[in-house]
N, C-alpha and C positions, 0 to 999 in steps of 0.2 A: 231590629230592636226599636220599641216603640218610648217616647219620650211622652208623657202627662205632666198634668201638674193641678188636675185637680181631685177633688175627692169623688167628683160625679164619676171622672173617668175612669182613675182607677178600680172603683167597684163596677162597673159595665165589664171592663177588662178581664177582671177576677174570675165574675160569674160566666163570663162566655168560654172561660178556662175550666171552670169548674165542671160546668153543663156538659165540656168534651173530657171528662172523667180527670183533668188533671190533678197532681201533687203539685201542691202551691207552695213555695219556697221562700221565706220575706229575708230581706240583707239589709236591718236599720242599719243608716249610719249617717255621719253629717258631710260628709264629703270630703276633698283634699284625699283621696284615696291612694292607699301604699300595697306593698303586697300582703300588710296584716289581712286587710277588708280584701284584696283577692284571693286569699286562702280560705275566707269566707263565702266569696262566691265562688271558687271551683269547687268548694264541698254541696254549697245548694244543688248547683247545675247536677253534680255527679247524681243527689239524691232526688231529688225535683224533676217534674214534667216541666215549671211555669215557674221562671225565680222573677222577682220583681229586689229591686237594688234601692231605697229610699236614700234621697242626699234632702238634709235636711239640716241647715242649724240651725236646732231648737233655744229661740231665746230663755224659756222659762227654767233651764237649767244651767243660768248662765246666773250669777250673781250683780248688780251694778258696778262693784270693783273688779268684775275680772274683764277675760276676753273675747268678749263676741263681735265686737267691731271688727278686731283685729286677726278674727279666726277665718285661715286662708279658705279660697273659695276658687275652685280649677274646675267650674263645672266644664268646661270642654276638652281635658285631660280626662278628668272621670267618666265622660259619655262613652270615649275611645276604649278606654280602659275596659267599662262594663262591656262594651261590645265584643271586646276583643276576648272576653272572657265566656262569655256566651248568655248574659243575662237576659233575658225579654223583656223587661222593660225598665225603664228608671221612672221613680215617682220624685219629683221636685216639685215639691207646692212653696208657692211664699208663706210667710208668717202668715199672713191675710187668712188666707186659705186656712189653714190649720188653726187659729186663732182670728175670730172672725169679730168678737165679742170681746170682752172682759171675763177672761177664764176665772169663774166661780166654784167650777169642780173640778175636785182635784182627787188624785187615787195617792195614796199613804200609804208606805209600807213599815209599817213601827217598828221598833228596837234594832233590826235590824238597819237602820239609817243616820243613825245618832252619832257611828262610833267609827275609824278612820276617816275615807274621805268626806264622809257625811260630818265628823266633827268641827272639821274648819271651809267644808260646804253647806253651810245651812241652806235648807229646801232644794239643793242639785238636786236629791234623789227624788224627790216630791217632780219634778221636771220633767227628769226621764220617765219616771212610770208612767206618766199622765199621759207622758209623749206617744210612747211606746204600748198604753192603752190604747191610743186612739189609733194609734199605725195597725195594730193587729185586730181592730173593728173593722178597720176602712179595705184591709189585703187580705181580710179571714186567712191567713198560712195555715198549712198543715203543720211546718217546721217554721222557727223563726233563728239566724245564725247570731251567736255573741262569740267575743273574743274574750280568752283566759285573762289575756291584760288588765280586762278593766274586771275583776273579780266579783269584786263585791257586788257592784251591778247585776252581774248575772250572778250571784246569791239572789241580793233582791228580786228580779225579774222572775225566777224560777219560784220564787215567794208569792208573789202576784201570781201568779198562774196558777200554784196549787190553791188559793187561798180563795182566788175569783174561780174557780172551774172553767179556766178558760180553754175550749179543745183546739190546744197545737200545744206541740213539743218544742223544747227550748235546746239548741243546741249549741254546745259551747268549746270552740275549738282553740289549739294549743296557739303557745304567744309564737309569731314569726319577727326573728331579728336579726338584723345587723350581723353581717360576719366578726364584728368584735364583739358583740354580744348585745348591744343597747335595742332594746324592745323597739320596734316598730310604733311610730307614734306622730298626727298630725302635726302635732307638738313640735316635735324634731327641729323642723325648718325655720325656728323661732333663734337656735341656736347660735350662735357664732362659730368660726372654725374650732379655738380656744375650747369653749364651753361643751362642742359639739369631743372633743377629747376626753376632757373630764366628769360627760356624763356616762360613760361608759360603767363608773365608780356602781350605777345601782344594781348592776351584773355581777360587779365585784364580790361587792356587799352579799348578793343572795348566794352566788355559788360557794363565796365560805361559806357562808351557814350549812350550805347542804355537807363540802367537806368536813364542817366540824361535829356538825352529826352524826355524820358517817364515823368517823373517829370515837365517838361514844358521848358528847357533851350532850346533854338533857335539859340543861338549865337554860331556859327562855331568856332571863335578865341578862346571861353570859352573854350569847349568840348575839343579842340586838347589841348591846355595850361594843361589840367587839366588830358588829355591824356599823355603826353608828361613830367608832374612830378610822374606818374607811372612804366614808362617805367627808367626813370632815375632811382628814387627807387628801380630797381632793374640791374642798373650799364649796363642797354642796351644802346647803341651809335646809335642818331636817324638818318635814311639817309632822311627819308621824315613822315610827319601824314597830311593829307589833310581828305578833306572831300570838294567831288564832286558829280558833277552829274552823271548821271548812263551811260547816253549816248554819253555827250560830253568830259567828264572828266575834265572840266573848276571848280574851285572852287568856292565853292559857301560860303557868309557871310551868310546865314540864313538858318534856318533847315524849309523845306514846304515841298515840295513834294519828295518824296523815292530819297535818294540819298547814295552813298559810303562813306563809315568810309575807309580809305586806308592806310597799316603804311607797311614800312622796317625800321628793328631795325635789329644791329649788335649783336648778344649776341661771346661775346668772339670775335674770326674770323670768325662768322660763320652767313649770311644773312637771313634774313629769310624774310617772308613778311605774311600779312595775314588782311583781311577785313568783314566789316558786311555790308548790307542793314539798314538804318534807313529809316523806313516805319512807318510814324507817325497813319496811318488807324490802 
């Protein structure tokens, strides 16, 4: 497995892969890697000649009040990790590298960015696209892997793509969790023992919802109300619970056809977010 970390190399890399007829496989992510992001890279590897694993913490979708100082960094846990999984290469470029300049362009994905995470992250998503533009110039994939956790994202992202004609396919694989339930998340280790208990509440919270659907309840206001007194139950501070459509991300009053359960809850200081599909078939 090969280690870069520029953009010259990586694109030599690419095309010398390309030229030997491979499928190129990209794994964005920012590193601190769990078995979420390796359930990502065994699905590239399985489908891919040439997976490249990017570890990257992208400042620009990082707000001045949040975490980027503070967002763990195990790039030599990650290396083992991708090796051990069978990646080809890791791309780890500094900020430098990737932002070399005063980023003046930017790629914007409208309407669809406004509304959960995007509500109380202004410009996150303005961040990742930009990011996540320039990663799939720099690694041309034929496939690129998201994770269902982070949902809306990979709405957006599949937005950008159909909207840019950009040619790779976006692939977006199920959330991998905790034997008690709590979604897999860089996040996690932020936790305290305490807190790392009581987050378990956002599993809580969705898998009622899927029972109470299953049961026959429709009523969207119901479900979150009834979501939203379990999360308190256990002292989490809510930043948003909707339940939307799959594609547009607009809320919807009535449960019919497949749509998102979507919650960010604060446990202690520490964000988390995490969603189901309610698919009444």
């Amino acid at each position: 497995m090969k280690i870069i970390t520029t953009i010259a190399e990586a694109r030599d890399c690419v095309r010398a892969s390309r030229r030997d007829g491979k499928r190129i496989g990209l794994v964005p992510t920012m590193g601190a890697l769990h078995a979420g992001h390796g359930a990502l890279i065994e699905r590239a590897v399985a489908e891919c000649d040439f997976v490249v694993v990017s570890l990257f913490v992208n400042p620009t979708q990082f707000a001045p009040t949040e975490d980027l100082a503070r967002y763990p960094r195990t790039f030599e846990q990650d290396k083992a990790y991708c090796e051990k999984l069978g990646a080809d290469v890791i791309f780890a470029p500094a900020a430098g590298e990737m932002y070399p300049q005063e980023q003046i362009t930017w790629v914007t994905v409208e309407k669809l960015t406004d509304k959960l995470c995007g509500a109380s992250r202004p410009g996150h998503f303005r961040g990742v696209t930009t990011v996540c533009a320039k990663l799939f110039n720099i690694t041309t994939p034929d496939v690129a892997y998201f994770g269902q956790k982070d949902a809306q994202q990979a709405v957006v992202i599949r937005r950008m793509i159909a909207d840019l004609n950009l040619p790779l396919e976006i692939r977006v694989c199920p959330i991998v969790r905790e034997p008690d339930g709590l979604a897999m998340s860089s996040r996690n280790r932020y936790l305290s023992p305490d807190e790392r208990q009581r987050a378990v509440c956002l599993h809580h919270a969705l898998e009622h919802s899927r029972q109470r659907a299953a049961e026959g309840c429709r009523d969207a206001a119901t479900l979150i109300s009834e979501m939203q007194a379990i999360i308190e139950n256990a002292r989490g501070r809510i930043d948003y619970i909707n339940i939307v459509d799959t594609e547009t991300l607009e809320s919807i009053a009535r449960i019919g056809q497949p749509c998102l359960v979507a919650l960010a809850v604060h446990i202690g200081s520490t964000r988390l977010i995490d969603n189901c599909i309610l698919d009444l078939k």
